[in-house]
N, C-alpha and C positions, 0 to 999 in steps of 0.2 A: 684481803687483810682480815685476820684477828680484829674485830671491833672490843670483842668482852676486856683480850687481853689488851688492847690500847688503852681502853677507856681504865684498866685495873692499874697500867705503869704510870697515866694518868691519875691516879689516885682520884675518878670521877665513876669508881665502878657501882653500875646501877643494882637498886633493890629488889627490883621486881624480879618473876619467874613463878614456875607452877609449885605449888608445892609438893612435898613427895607424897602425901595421901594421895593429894586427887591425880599426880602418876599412876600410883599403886590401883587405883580406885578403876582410871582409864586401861591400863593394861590388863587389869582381873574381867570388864566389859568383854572387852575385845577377845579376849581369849576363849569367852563363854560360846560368843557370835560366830564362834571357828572352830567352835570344839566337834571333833567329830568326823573330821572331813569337811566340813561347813556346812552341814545340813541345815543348820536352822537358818542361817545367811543363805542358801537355796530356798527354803520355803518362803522366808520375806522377800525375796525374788519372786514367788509367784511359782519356782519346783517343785510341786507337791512329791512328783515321784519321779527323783531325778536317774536311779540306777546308780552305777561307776561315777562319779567325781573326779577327776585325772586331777592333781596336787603336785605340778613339776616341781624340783627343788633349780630355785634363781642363784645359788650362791656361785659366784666367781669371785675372782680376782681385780678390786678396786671399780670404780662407778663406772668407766668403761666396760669395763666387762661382764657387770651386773647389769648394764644396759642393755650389751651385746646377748646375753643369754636371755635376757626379758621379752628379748624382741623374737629371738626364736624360740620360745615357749611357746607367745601367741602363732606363730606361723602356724606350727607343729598342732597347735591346738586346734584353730581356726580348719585345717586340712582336716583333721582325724573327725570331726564333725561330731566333738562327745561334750559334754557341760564340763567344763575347766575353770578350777578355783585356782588364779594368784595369789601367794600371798605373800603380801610388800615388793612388790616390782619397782622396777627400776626404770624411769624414762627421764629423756633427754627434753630437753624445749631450748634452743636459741633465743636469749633476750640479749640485746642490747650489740648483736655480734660476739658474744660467749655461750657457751653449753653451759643450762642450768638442769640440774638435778634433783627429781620430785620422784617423790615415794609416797604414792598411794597408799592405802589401809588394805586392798582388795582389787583383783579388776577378775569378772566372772567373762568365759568367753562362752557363748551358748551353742547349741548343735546348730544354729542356722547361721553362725558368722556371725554375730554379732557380741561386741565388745560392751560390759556395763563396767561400770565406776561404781565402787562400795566405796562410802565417807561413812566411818565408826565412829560416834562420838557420845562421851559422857553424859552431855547437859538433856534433860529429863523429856517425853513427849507428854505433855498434859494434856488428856482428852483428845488424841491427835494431834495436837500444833504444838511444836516445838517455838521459843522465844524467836522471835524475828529477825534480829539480831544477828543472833546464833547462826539461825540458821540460814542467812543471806549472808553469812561468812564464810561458812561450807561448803557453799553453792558456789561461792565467787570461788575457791578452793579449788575443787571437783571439775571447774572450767576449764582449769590448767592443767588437771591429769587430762581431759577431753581430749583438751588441743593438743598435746603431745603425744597422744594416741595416735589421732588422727592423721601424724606423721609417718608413722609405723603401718596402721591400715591400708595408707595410700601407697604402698610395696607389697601388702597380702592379699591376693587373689583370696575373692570370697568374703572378706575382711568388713563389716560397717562398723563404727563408733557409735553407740545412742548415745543421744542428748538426752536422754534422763537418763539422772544417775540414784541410785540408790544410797539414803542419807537411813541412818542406825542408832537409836537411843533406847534409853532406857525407859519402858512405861513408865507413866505415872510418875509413884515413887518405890517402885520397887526396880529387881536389875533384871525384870523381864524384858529381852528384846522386842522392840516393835521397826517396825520400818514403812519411808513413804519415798513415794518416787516423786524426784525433783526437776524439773523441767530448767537444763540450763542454757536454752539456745540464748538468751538475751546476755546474760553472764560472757557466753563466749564472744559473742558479738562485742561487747564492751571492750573485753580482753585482746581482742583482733587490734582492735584499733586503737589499745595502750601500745601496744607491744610495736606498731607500725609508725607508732610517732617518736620512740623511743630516741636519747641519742644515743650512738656506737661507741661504745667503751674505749676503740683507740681513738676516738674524737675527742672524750675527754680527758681521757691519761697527753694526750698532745699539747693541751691546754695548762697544764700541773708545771709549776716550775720544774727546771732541768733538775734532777739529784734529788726528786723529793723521793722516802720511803718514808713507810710506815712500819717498820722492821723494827717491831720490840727489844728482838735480841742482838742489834746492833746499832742502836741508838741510847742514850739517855732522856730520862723525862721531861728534861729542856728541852732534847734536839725533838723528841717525842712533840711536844708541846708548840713547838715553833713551825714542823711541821704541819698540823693538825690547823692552825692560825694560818699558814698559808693557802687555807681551803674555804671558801665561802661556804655558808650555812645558809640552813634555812629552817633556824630554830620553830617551833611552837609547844604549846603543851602540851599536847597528847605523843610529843615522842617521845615521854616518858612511860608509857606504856609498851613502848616499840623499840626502842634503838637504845644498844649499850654505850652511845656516848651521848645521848640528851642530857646528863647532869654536867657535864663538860661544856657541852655548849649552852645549855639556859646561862651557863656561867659568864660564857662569852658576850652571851645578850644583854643581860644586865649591865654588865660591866660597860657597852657600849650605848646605855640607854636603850636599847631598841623597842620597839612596840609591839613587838611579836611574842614578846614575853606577855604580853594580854590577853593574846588571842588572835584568830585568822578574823575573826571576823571585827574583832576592833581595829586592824591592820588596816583591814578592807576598809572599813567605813574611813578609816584617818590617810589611807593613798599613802604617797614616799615619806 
Protein backbone atom coordinates (compact mmCIF):
# COMPACT_ATOMS: atom_id res chain seq x y z
CA UNK A 1 0.00 0.00 0.00
CA UNK A 2 0.72 3.75 -0.75
CA UNK A 3 0.86 5.02 2.97
CA UNK A 4 1.73 8.92 1.96
CA UNK A 5 -1.16 8.55 -0.77
CA UNK A 6 -3.80 7.01 1.90
CA UNK A 7 -2.91 9.15 4.55
CA UNK A 8 -3.15 12.42 1.71
CA UNK A 9 -7.14 10.91 0.44
CA UNK A 10 -7.23 10.73 4.26
CA UNK A 11 -6.80 14.29 4.47
CA UNK A 12 -4.22 13.27 7.56
CA UNK A 13 -1.18 13.83 5.16
CA UNK A 14 2.04 14.27 7.36
CA UNK A 15 4.52 17.29 7.62
CA UNK A 16 7.48 15.93 8.08
CA UNK A 17 10.35 14.86 5.46
CA UNK A 18 14.05 15.98 4.56
CA UNK A 19 14.17 19.08 3.23
CA UNK A 20 15.65 19.86 -0.21
CA UNK A 21 18.85 21.61 1.10
CA UNK A 22 20.01 19.08 3.25
CA UNK A 23 19.06 16.58 -0.11
CA UNK A 24 21.07 18.77 -2.16
CA UNK A 25 23.71 19.11 0.65
CA UNK A 26 23.59 14.85 1.00
CA UNK A 27 23.85 14.07 -2.82
CA UNK A 28 26.68 17.07 -3.41
CA UNK A 29 28.80 14.63 -0.16
CA UNK A 30 28.29 11.58 -1.78
CA UNK A 31 29.15 12.58 -5.17
CA UNK A 32 32.47 14.13 -3.77
CA UNK A 33 33.18 10.45 -1.90
CA UNK A 34 32.83 8.86 -5.53
CA UNK A 35 34.26 11.24 -7.64
CA UNK A 36 36.94 9.72 -9.50
CA UNK A 37 36.32 6.15 -9.66
CA UNK A 38 36.06 6.30 -5.82
CA UNK A 39 39.30 6.88 -4.94
CA UNK A 40 39.05 8.68 -1.95
CA UNK A 41 36.20 6.11 -0.66
CA UNK A 42 39.28 3.52 -1.54
CA UNK A 43 41.76 5.46 0.63
CA UNK A 44 39.18 5.68 3.62
CA UNK A 45 38.97 2.05 3.04
CA UNK A 46 42.69 1.73 3.91
CA UNK A 47 43.65 1.53 -0.55
CA UNK A 48 46.33 3.54 -0.63
CA UNK A 49 47.34 2.29 -3.90
CA UNK A 50 44.51 0.51 -5.36
CA UNK A 51 45.42 0.38 -9.45
CA UNK A 52 42.28 -0.46 -11.86
CA UNK A 53 38.94 0.06 -9.88
CA UNK A 54 36.40 -2.16 -11.91
CA UNK A 55 32.77 0.43 -11.70
CA UNK A 56 30.18 -2.32 -13.37
CA UNK A 57 27.18 -0.45 -14.56
CA UNK A 58 23.92 -2.31 -12.26
CA UNK A 59 21.23 -0.73 -14.43
CA UNK A 60 18.54 -3.38 -15.48
CA UNK A 61 15.03 -3.55 -15.81
CA UNK A 62 12.80 -3.02 -12.60
CA UNK A 63 14.23 -4.44 -8.74
CA UNK A 64 14.27 -7.92 -9.93
CA UNK A 65 16.56 -7.41 -12.31
CA UNK A 66 18.70 -4.80 -10.56
CA UNK A 67 18.90 -7.36 -8.20
CA UNK A 68 19.69 -10.05 -10.63
CA UNK A 69 22.69 -7.97 -12.17
CA UNK A 70 23.78 -6.83 -8.58
CA UNK A 71 24.32 -10.18 -7.62
CA UNK A 72 26.32 -10.94 -10.76
CA UNK A 73 28.62 -7.95 -10.58
CA UNK A 74 29.75 -9.37 -7.30
CA UNK A 75 30.27 -12.91 -8.78
CA UNK A 76 32.15 -11.54 -11.72
CA UNK A 77 33.95 -9.24 -9.30
CA UNK A 78 34.69 -11.66 -6.27
CA UNK A 79 36.18 -14.36 -9.44
CA UNK A 80 38.41 -11.53 -11.39
CA UNK A 81 40.17 -10.98 -7.96
CA UNK A 82 40.53 -6.84 -8.65
CA UNK A 83 39.12 -3.89 -6.07
CA UNK A 84 35.40 -3.38 -7.31
CA UNK A 85 33.46 -0.19 -6.41
CA UNK A 86 29.27 -0.74 -6.42
CA UNK A 87 27.62 1.91 -6.82
CA UNK A 88 23.95 1.67 -5.38
CA UNK A 89 23.23 -1.99 -5.80
CA UNK A 90 20.54 -3.60 -5.55
CA UNK A 91 19.81 -6.54 -2.83
CA UNK A 92 17.06 -8.50 -1.82
CA UNK A 93 16.38 -9.66 2.03
CA UNK A 94 13.07 -11.73 2.85
CA UNK A 95 11.01 -10.03 5.85
CA UNK A 96 8.07 -11.27 6.89
CA UNK A 97 7.68 -14.02 3.93
CA UNK A 98 7.99 -11.04 1.14
CA UNK A 99 11.22 -9.79 -0.82
CA UNK A 100 12.37 -6.46 0.55
CA UNK A 101 14.48 -4.13 -1.36
CA UNK A 102 17.59 -2.12 0.06
CA UNK A 103 20.05 0.04 -1.80
CA UNK A 104 23.04 0.55 -0.34
CA UNK A 105 25.24 3.81 -0.79
CA UNK A 106 28.43 1.56 -1.93
CA UNK A 107 29.48 -2.17 -1.48
CA UNK A 108 33.61 -2.40 -2.34
CA UNK A 109 34.41 -5.99 -3.16
CA UNK A 110 38.24 -6.39 -2.45
CA UNK A 111 41.03 -8.60 -4.40
CA UNK A 112 40.86 -11.20 -1.49
CA UNK A 113 36.78 -11.95 -1.55
CA UNK A 114 35.83 -9.98 0.47
CA UNK A 115 32.62 -7.90 0.54
CA UNK A 116 32.44 -4.20 2.60
CA UNK A 117 29.46 -1.99 3.10
CA UNK A 118 30.08 1.99 2.47
CA UNK A 119 27.06 3.87 4.59
CA UNK A 120 27.65 7.78 3.12
CA UNK A 121 26.10 10.11 5.39
CA UNK A 122 25.82 13.83 5.85
CA UNK A 123 25.65 14.46 9.79
CA UNK A 124 29.33 15.78 10.73
CA UNK A 125 32.49 13.58 12.57
CA UNK A 126 33.66 15.89 15.46
CA UNK A 127 37.13 14.94 16.51
CA UNK A 128 36.27 11.50 15.21
CA UNK A 129 32.95 10.57 16.76
CA UNK A 130 30.28 11.05 14.97
CA UNK A 131 26.59 11.69 17.30
CA UNK A 132 25.48 8.46 18.76
CA UNK A 133 22.56 8.50 17.64
CA UNK A 134 23.35 8.84 14.34
CA UNK A 135 25.47 6.80 14.11
CA UNK A 136 23.79 3.65 15.94
CA UNK A 137 21.18 4.21 13.10
CA UNK A 138 23.56 3.65 10.42
CA UNK A 139 24.86 0.79 11.90
CA UNK A 140 21.45 -0.84 12.63
CA UNK A 141 21.13 0.27 8.58
CA UNK A 142 24.36 -1.28 7.19
CA UNK A 143 23.18 -4.70 9.28
CA UNK A 144 20.56 -5.12 6.68
CA UNK A 145 22.83 -4.47 3.63
CA UNK A 146 25.23 -7.19 5.72
CA UNK A 147 22.63 -9.70 5.95
CA UNK A 148 21.40 -9.49 2.45
CA UNK A 149 24.79 -9.85 1.31
CA UNK A 150 25.27 -12.63 3.11
CA UNK A 151 22.68 -14.37 1.08
CA UNK A 152 24.52 -13.78 -2.16
CA UNK A 153 28.07 -14.69 -0.60
CA UNK A 154 26.64 -17.99 0.39
CA UNK A 155 26.33 -19.00 -3.63
CA UNK A 156 30.00 -17.16 -4.45
CA UNK A 157 32.80 -19.31 -4.35
CA UNK A 158 35.63 -17.20 -2.67
CA UNK A 159 32.80 -14.78 -1.41
CA UNK A 160 33.22 -13.28 2.68
CA UNK A 161 30.76 -10.49 3.90
CA UNK A 162 32.73 -8.28 6.80
CA UNK A 163 31.04 -7.28 9.58
CA UNK A 164 32.57 -4.01 9.58
CA UNK A 165 31.26 -1.73 7.50
CA UNK A 166 32.52 1.52 6.55
CA UNK A 167 30.35 4.59 7.80
CA UNK A 168 31.45 8.27 5.73
CA UNK A 169 30.96 11.91 7.00
CA UNK A 170 31.93 14.99 6.77
CA UNK A 171 35.04 16.21 9.16
CA UNK A 172 34.46 18.48 11.36
CA UNK A 173 32.66 21.21 9.83
CA UNK A 174 33.96 21.35 6.71
CA UNK A 175 32.89 18.63 3.46
CA UNK A 176 36.19 16.90 3.89
CA UNK A 177 35.47 13.23 3.89
CA UNK A 178 36.68 11.20 6.78
CA UNK A 179 35.64 7.58 7.58
CA UNK A 180 35.64 4.92 10.51
CA UNK A 181 35.04 1.31 10.40
CA UNK A 182 31.97 0.18 12.41
CA UNK A 183 31.71 -3.12 13.90
CA UNK A 184 28.16 -4.51 13.29
CA UNK A 185 28.10 -8.14 14.40
CA UNK A 186 25.74 -7.16 17.43
CA UNK A 187 23.54 -5.05 15.07
CA UNK A 188 23.20 -8.23 12.97
CA UNK A 189 22.68 -10.33 15.60
CA UNK A 190 19.73 -8.15 17.00
CA UNK A 191 18.37 -8.13 13.25
CA UNK A 192 18.54 -12.07 13.01
CA UNK A 193 16.30 -12.41 15.66
CA UNK A 194 13.68 -9.45 14.63
CA UNK A 195 13.39 -10.81 11.43
CA UNK A 196 12.79 -14.74 12.99
CA UNK A 197 10.21 -13.57 15.22
CA UNK A 198 8.54 -11.78 12.61
CA UNK A 199 4.71 -12.55 11.61
CA UNK A 200 4.23 -13.86 7.77
CA UNK A 201 2.49 -11.29 5.80
CA UNK A 202 -0.23 -13.99 4.59
CA UNK A 203 -0.73 -14.61 8.46
CA UNK A 204 -1.80 -11.22 8.73
CA UNK A 205 -3.61 -10.16 5.30
CA UNK A 206 -5.68 -13.71 6.67
CA UNK A 207 -6.59 -11.98 9.62
CA UNK A 208 -7.96 -8.53 7.57
CA UNK A 209 -11.55 -8.64 7.03
CA UNK A 210 -12.80 -10.29 3.58
CA UNK A 211 -12.86 -7.24 0.74
CA UNK A 212 -10.58 -5.05 2.72
CA UNK A 213 -8.36 -2.64 0.27
CA UNK A 214 -6.61 0.04 0.55
CA UNK A 215 -6.79 1.19 -3.13
CA UNK A 216 -6.92 5.05 -3.39
CA UNK A 217 -8.04 4.94 -6.81
CA UNK A 218 -10.99 2.87 -6.07
CA UNK A 219 -12.40 3.71 -3.09
CA UNK A 220 -13.59 7.02 -1.44
CA UNK A 221 -12.39 8.75 1.70
CA UNK A 222 -15.31 7.17 3.62
CA UNK A 223 -14.76 3.74 2.29
CA UNK A 224 -10.82 4.92 2.62
CA UNK A 225 -11.46 5.79 6.13
CA UNK A 226 -13.70 2.84 7.38
CA UNK A 227 -11.13 0.68 5.95
CA UNK A 228 -8.19 2.13 7.61
CA UNK A 229 -10.82 1.81 11.26
CA UNK A 230 -11.02 -1.81 10.43
CA UNK A 231 -7.24 -2.20 11.37
CA UNK A 232 -5.96 -1.95 14.81
CA UNK A 233 -3.32 0.49 15.77
CA UNK A 234 -0.74 0.96 17.82
CA UNK A 235 -0.54 4.57 17.90
CA UNK A 236 2.33 6.47 20.05
CA UNK A 237 4.24 9.60 19.55
CA UNK A 238 7.23 9.23 17.84
CA UNK A 239 5.18 7.76 14.75
CA UNK A 240 5.18 11.09 13.96
CA UNK A 241 8.41 11.21 12.86
CA UNK A 242 8.07 7.81 11.09
CA UNK A 243 4.75 6.78 9.47
CA UNK A 244 2.68 8.77 6.93
CA UNK A 245 -0.54 7.90 8.74
CA UNK A 246 0.48 8.86 12.49
CA UNK A 247 -1.76 12.13 12.24
CA UNK A 248 -4.69 9.86 11.14
CA UNK A 249 -4.36 7.71 13.84
CA UNK A 250 -3.22 9.92 17.03
CA UNK A 251 -6.75 11.00 15.67
CA UNK A 252 -7.99 7.84 16.24
CA UNK A 253 -6.43 7.80 19.73
CA UNK A 254 -7.72 10.60 21.03
CA UNK A 255 -10.96 10.33 19.88
CA UNK A 256 -11.00 6.89 21.79
CA UNK A 257 -9.40 8.28 24.91
CA UNK A 258 -6.54 6.04 24.66
CA UNK A 259 -3.34 6.36 26.76
CA UNK A 260 -0.90 5.91 24.13
CA UNK A 261 -1.49 9.19 23.03
CA UNK A 262 0.93 10.04 26.42
CA UNK A 263 3.36 7.82 25.74
CA UNK A 264 4.78 4.00 25.77
CA UNK A 265 6.07 4.55 28.74
CA UNK A 266 2.87 6.21 30.59
CA UNK A 267 1.04 3.18 28.85
CA UNK A 268 3.40 0.89 30.53
CA UNK A 269 3.42 2.27 33.87
CA UNK A 270 -0.84 2.49 33.68
CA UNK A 271 -1.21 -1.49 31.92
CA UNK A 272 -4.87 -1.93 29.92
Amino acid sequence: MDKLALASALGAQPGFGQSQFAFMRGNAFEAKVKAGGGAELLRLLGADAPGEVRTPDLSAAGPEGRTARTALALREATAAGAWTLLDHPLLALEVAGSPVYLEPDAVVVHPDGRWTVVEIKSFPMIDGTADAAKAGAAARQAAVYVLALERVAAVTPGAEVGTSVLLICPKDFSNQPTGSAVDVRKQLAVTRRQLARLTRLDDIAAALPEGLTFDVSARSAEELAAAVDAVPHAYAPECLSSCELAFHCRGRARGAGAVETLGRSVRGELGG
